[in-house]
Every structure is written in structure tokens, then in C-alpha cells.
Z-matrix of the N, CA and C atoms (Angstrom, degrees):
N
C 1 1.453
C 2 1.530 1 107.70
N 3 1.372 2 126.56 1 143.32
C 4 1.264 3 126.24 2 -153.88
C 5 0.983 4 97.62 3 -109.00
N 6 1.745 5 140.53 4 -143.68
C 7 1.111 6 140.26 5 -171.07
C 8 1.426 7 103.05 6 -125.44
N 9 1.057 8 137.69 7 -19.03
C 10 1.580 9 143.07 8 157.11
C 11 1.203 10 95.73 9 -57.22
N 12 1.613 11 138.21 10 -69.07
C 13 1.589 12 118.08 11 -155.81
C 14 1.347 13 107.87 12 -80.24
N 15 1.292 14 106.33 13 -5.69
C 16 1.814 15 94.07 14 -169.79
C 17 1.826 16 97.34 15 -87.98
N 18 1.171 17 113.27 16 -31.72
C 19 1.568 18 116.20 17 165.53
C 20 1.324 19 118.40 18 -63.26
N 21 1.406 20 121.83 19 -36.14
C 22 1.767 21 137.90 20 159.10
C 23 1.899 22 111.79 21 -29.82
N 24 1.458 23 93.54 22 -60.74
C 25 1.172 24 110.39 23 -135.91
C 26 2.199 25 87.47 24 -111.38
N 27 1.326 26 105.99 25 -19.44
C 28 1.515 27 91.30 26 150.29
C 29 1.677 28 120.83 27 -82.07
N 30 1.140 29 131.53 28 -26.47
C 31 1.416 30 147.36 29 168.24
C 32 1.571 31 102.05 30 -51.68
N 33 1.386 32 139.11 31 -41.62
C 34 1.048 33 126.83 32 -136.79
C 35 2.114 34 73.53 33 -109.05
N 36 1.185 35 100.00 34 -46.44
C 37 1.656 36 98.32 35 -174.67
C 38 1.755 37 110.61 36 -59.22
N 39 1.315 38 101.78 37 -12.30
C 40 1.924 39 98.27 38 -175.02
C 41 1.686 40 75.49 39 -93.19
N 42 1.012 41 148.10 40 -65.68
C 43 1.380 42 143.30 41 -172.60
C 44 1.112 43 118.02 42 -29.55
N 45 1.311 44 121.74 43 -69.29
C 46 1.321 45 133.28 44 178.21
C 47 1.803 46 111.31 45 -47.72
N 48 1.384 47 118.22 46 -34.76
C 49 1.570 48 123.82 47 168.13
C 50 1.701 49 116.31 48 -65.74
N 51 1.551 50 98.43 49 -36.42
C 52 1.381 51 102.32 50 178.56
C 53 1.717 52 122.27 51 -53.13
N 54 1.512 53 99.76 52 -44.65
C 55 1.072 54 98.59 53 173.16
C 56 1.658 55 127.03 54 -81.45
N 57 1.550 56 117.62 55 -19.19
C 58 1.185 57 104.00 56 152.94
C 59 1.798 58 115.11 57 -46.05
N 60 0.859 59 83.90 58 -68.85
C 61 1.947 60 87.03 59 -176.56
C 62 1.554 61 133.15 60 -24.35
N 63 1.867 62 88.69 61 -33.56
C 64 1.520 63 93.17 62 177.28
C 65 1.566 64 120.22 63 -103.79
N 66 1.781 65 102.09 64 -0.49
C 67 1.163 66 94.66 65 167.29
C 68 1.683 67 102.42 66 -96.67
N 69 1.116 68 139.23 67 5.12
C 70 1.219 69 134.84 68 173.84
C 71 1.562 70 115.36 69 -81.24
N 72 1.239 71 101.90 70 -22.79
C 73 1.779 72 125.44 71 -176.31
C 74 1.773 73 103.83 72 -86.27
N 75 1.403 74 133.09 73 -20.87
C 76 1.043 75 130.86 74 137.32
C 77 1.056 76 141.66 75 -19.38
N 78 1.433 77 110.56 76 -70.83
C 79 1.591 78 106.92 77 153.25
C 80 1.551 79 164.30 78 -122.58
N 81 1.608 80 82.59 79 37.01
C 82 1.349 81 113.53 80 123.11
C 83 1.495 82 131.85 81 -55.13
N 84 1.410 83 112.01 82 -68.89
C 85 1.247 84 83.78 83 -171.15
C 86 1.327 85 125.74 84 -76.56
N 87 1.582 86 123.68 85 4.45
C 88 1.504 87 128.18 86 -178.85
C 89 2.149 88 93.74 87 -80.18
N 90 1.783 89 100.71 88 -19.17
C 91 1.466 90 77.18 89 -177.71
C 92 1.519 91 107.55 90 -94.05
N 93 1.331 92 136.68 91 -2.41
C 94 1.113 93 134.29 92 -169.59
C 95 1.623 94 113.35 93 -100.35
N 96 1.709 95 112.96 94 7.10
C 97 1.266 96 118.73 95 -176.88
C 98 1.865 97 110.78 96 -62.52
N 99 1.605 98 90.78 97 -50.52
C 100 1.480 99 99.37 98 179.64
C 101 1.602 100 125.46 99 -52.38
N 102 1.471 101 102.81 100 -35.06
C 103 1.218 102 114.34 101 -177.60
C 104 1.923 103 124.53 102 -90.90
N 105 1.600 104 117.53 103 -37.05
C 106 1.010 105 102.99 104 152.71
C 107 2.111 106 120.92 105 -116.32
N 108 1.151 107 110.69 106 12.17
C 109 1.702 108 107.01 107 166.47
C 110 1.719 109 101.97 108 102.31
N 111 1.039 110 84.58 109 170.21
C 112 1.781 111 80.18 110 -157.14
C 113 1.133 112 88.24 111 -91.54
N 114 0.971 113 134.08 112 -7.33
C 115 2.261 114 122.31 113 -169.42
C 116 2.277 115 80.37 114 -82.97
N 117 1.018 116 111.25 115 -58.56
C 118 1.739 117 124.53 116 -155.39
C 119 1.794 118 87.71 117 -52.68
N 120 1.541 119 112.09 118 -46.87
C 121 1.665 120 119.55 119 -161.59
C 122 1.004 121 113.22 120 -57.00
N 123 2.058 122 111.89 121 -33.83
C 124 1.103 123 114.28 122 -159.88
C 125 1.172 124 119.77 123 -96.15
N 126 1.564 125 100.46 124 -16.44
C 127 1.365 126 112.82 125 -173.09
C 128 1.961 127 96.24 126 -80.32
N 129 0.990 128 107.60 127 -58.21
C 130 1.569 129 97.77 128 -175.41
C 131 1.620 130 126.71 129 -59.43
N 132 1.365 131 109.37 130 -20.96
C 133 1.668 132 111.82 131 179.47
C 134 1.824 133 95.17 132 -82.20
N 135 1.765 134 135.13 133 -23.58
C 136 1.292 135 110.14 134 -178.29
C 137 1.528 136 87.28 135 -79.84
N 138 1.310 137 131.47 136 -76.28
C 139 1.615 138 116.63 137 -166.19
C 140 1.620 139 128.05 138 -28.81
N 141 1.703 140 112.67 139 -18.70
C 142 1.380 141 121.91 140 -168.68
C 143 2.127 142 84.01 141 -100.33
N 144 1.122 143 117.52 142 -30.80
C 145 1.234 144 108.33 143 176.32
C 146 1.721 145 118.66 144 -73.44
N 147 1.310 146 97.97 145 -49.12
C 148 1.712 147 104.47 146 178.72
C 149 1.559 148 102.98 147 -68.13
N 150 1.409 149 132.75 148 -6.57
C 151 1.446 150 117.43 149 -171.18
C 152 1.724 151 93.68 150 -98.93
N 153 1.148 152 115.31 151 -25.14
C 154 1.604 153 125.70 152 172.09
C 155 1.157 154 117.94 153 -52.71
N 156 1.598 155 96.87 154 -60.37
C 157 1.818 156 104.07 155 168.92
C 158 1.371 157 142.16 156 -60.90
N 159 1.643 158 99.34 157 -8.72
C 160 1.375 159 116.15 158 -174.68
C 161 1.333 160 137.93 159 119.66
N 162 1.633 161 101.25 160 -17.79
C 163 1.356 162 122.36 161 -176.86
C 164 1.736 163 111.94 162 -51.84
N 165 0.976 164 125.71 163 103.03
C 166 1.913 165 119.98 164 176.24
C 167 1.507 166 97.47 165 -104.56
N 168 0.952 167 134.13 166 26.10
C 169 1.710 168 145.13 167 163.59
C 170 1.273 169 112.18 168 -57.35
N 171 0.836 170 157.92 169 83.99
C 172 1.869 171 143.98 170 -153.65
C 173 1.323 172 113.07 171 -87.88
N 174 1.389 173 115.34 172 -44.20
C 175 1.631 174 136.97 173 161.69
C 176 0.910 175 110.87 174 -62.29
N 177 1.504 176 141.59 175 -73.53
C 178 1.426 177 131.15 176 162.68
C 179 1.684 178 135.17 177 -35.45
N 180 1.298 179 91.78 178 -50.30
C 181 1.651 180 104.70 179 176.76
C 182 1.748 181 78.74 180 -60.50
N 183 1.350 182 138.35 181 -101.45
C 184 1.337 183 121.98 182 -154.89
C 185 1.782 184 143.48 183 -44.95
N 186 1.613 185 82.85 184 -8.24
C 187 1.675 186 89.83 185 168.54
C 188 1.777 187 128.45 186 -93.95
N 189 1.789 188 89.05 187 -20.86
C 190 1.265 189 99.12 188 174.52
C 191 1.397 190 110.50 189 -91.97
N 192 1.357 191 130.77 190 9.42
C 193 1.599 192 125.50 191 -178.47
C 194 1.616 193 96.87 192 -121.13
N 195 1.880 194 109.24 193 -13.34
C 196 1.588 195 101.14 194 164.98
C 197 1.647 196 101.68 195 -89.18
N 198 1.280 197 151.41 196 -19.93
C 199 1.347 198 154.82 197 179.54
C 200 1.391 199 106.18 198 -45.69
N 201 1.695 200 90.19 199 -70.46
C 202 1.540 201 123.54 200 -174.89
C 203 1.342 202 109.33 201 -30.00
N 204 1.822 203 91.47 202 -64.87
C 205 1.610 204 103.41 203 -150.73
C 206 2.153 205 99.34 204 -75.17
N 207 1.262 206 118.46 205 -16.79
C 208 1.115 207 109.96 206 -162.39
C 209 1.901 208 93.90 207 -89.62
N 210 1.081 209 128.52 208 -38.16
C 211 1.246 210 147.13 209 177.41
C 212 1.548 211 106.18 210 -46.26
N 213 1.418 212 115.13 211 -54.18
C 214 1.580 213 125.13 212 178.00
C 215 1.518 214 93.65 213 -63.58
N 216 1.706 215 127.70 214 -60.26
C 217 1.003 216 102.49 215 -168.01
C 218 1.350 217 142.54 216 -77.89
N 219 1.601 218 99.08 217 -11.20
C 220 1.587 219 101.40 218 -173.26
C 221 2.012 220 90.12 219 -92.64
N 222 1.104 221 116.15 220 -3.52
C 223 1.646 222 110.09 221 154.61
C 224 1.081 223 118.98 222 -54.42
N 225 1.122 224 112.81 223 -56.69
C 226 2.011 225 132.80 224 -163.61
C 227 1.343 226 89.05 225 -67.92
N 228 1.303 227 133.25 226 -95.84
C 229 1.074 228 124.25 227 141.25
C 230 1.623 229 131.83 228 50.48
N 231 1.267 230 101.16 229 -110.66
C 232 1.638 231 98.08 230 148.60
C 233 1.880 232 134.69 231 -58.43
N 234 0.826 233 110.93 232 -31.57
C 235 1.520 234 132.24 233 -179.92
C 236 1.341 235 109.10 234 -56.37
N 237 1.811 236 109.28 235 -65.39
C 238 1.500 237 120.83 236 -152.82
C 239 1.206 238 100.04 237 -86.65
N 240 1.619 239 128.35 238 160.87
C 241 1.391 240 128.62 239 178.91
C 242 2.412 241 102.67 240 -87.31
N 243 1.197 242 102.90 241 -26.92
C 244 1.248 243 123.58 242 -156.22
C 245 1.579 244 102.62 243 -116.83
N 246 1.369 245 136.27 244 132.58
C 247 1.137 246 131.99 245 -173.37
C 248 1.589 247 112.25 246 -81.73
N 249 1.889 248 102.16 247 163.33
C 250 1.486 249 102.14 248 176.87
C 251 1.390 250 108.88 249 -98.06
N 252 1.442 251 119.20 250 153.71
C 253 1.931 252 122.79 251 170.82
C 254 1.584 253 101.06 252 -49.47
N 255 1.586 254 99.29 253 117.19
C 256 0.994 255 121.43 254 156.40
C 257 1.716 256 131.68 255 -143.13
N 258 1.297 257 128.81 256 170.79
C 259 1.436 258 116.90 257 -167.48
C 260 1.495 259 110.97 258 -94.01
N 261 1.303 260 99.82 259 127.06
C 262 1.246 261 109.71 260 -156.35
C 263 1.649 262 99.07 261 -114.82
């Protein structure tokens, strides 16, 4: 095995962990809805997801998990008849 596949094939094994990670971060954040609100939940499980994936963007990672999270909520928002937990 040369030094390309062994770099291949460690890449694919940090990968394969990554996604444990983000399915472990799942539920979490379904348990942390109650406690900090679904705009706060959502915003921290994409930044805890994009930092998984690789993202070291700090500005980006935080504009796209404030986009995200404001987008879901002013969805819900309009959508739902009844509001979601949030900090009030």
C-alpha cells in the first residue's frame, strides 16, 4: 500500500466517524429544544454539524447557522397555528 491509499483510506475512516458524530448530535439537539428553543437548537447543531464536516470558516459557519436558524423560524412561524419553545 503506497502512500496515496493509506492517506485515501485514513480520510475515508475520519469520515466515516464524522458521521457518527452527527448522528449522535441528533439527539441532542431534539433534547436541547425544550431547554434552549428551537431558533438557539438549530442554530448550534448546524455550526456543531458544519464544524464536523470541516468547515473552519468562523464567519461563515455563523452566518449560515444564523440564515438557517432564522429561516426555519420565521417558517414555523408563519406555517404553525401555535408557537414553537423559544426564549422569551
Amino acid at each position: 500500500m503506497d502512500r496515496i491509499e493509506r492517506t485515501l483510506t485514513a480520510g475515508r475512516h475520519l469520515a466515516d466517524w464524522r458521521r457518527v458524530y452527527v448522528i449522535a448530535a441528533v439527539p441532542l439537539f431534539l433534547a436541547g429544544i425544550p431547554y434552549l428553543g428551537v431558533d438557539l437548537a438549530v442554530f448550534f447543531f448546524v455550526i456543531a454539524a458544519l464544524w464536523l464536516a470541516g468547515e473552519r470558516r468562523v464567519l461563515f459557519s455563523l452566518l449560515l447557522a444564523l440564515g438557517i436558524a432564522t429561516a426555519l423560524c420565521a417558517g414555523c412561524a408563519a406555517v404553525f397555528a401555535f408557537g414553537l419553545p423559544a426564549i422569551r
